[in-house]
C-alpha positions in Angstrom: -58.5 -2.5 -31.1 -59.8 -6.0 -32.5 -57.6 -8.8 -30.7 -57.2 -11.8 -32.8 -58.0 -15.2 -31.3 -57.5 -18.4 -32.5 -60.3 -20.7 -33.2 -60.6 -23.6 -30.6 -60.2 -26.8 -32.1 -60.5 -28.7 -28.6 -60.7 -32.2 -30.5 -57.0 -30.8 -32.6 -55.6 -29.7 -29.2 -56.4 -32.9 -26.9 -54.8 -34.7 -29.5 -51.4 -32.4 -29.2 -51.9 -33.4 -25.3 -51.9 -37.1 -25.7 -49.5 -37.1 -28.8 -46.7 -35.0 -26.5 -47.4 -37.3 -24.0 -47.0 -40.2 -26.0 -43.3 -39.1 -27.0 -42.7 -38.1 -23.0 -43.5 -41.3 -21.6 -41.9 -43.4 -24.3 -38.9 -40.6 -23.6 -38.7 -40.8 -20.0 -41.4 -43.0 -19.1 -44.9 -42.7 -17.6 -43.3 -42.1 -14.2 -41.4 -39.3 -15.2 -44.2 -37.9 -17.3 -44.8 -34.0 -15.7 -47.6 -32.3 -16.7 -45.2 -29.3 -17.8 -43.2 -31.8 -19.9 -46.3 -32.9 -21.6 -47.2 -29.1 -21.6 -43.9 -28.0 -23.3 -44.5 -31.0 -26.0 -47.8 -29.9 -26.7 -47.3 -26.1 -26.9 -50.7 -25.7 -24.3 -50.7 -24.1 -21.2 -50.8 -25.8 -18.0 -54.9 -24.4 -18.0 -55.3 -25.9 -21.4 -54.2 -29.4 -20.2 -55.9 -29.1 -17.0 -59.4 -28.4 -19.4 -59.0 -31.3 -21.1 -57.2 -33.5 -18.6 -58.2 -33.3 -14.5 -54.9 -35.1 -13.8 -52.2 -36.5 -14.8 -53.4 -39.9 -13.9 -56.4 -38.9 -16.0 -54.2 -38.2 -18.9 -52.5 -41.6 -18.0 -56.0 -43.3 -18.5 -56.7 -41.5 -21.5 -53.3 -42.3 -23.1 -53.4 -46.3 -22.2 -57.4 -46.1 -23.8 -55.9 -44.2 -27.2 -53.4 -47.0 -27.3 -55.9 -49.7 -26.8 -58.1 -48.1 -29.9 -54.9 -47.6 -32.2 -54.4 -51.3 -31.5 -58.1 -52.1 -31.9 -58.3 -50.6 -35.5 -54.9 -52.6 -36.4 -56.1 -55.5 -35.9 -59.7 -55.1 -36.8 -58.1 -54.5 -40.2 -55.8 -57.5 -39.8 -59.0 -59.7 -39.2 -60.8 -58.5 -42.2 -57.6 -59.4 -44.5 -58.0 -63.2 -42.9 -60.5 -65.2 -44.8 -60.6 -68.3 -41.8 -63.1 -66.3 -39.1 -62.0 -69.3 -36.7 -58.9 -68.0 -34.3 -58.7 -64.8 -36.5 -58.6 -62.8 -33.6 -55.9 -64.5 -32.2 -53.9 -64.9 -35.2 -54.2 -60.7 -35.8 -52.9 -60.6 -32.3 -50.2 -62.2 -32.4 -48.9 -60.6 -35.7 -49.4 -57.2 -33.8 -47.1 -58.3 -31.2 -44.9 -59.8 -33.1 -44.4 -57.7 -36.4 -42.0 -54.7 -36.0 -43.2 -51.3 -36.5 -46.7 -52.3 -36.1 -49.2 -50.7 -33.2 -48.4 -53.9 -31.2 -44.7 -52.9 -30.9 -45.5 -48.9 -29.7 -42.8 -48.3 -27.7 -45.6 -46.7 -25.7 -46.6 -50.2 -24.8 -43.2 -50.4 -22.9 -44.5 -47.8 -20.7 -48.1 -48.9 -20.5 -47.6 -52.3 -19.4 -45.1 -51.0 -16.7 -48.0 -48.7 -15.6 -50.4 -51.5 -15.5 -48.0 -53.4 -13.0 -48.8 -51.1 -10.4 -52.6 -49.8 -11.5 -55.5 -51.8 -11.1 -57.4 -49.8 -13.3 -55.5 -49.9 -16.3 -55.0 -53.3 -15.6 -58.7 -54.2 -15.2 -59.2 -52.1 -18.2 -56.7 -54.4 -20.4 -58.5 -57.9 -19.1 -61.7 -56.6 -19.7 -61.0 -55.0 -23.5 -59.1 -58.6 -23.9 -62.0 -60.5 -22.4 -64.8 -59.2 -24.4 -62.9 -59.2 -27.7 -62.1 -63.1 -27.3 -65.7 -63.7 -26.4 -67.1 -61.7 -29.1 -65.1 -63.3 -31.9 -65.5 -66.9 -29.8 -62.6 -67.7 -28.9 -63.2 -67.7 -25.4 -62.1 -71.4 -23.8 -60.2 -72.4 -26.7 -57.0 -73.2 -26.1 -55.4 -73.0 -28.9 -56.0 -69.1 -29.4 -54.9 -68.5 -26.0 -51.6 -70.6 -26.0 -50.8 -68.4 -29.0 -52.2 -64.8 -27.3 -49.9 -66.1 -24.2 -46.8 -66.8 -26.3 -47.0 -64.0 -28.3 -47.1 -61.8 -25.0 -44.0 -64.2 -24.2 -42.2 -63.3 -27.1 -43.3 -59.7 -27.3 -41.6 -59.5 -23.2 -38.3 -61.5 -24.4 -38.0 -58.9 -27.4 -38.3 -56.1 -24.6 -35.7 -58.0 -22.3 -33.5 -58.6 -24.8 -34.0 -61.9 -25.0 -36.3 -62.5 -27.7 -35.5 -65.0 -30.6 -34.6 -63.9 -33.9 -33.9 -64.8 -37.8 -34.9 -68.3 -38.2 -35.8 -69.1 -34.9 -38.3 -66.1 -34.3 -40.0 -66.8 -37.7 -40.5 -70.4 -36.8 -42.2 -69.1 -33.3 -44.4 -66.5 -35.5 -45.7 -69.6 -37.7 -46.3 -72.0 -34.8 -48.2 -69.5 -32.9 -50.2 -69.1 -35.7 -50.6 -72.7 -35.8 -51.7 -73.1 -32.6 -55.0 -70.5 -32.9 -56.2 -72.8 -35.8 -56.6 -75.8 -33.0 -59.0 -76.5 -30.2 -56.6 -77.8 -27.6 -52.7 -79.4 -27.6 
């Protein structure tokens, strides 16, 4: 008798992982994230998550660093679209936050900044992503780009709240945080 297996596609099946994850926590939330929910999601067995994931804190960390890529590649195509290399970070940034259904506006950043509230890691792991990108595209001390990075955070935590500007009044925000990463200082 010739039992049939599958072939392993562990790349395909860590993906499932963090995917079902992704809709748990945005679902229920990171705290409420189970390994069996994210099991269920996935189709896997708990000894097929635990293979690709030690933890659950481990599949925390590897969720938050898949979101930080996703919104990586959005806005390292947003820069190459902007022609003015001065503040372009900043200005892609901003858009992210504050553009609906883009990365910027996961719900899964709901969760994730919750999570970072109360871990150091993930926290330290946003600063230092943040960090480096504003020193590599030299923006670091200007601060212009960072009134704008901080007001779009602003906005993007008003929107969560409920108490975000909108029509008019949001577009006008949008335009003078832009603004504000083409200058040096206020």
């Amino acid at each position: 008798m010739t039992i049939s297996r599958r072939p392993k596609e562990p790349a395909k099946l860590r993906r499932q992982i963090l995917d079902a994850a992704a809709s748990v926590a945005v679902a229920r939330g990171l705290g409420e994230m189970t390994v069996e929910a994210v099991c269920l999601g996935a189709g896997v067995t708990k000894g097929g998550f635990f293979h690709h994931f030690p933890s659950k804190a481990a599949l925390v960390t590897a969720l938050f660093e898949d979101l930080i890529e996703r919104f990586e590649a959005a806005l390292a195509e947003a820069m190459a679209a902007d022609p003015d290399p001065a503040g372009r970070f900043s200005r892609a940034y901003v858009r992210e936050l504050t553009t609906p259904d883009s990365v910027g506006s996961d719900k899964l950043w709901v969760a994730s900044a919750f999570a970072m509230l109360s871990d150091p890691g993930l926290r330290d792991r946003w600063g230092d992503w943040l960090a480096a990108r504003v020193a590599a595209e030299g923006e670091a001390g200007r601060a212009g780009p960072a009134m704008a990075r901080l007001a779009a955070d602003g906005l993007w935590l008003a929107d969560l709240c409920g108490s975000g500007a909108t029509g008019d009044e949001r577009a006008g925000l949008v335009r003078s945080m832009i603004a504000m990463t083409r200058r040096e200082t206020e």
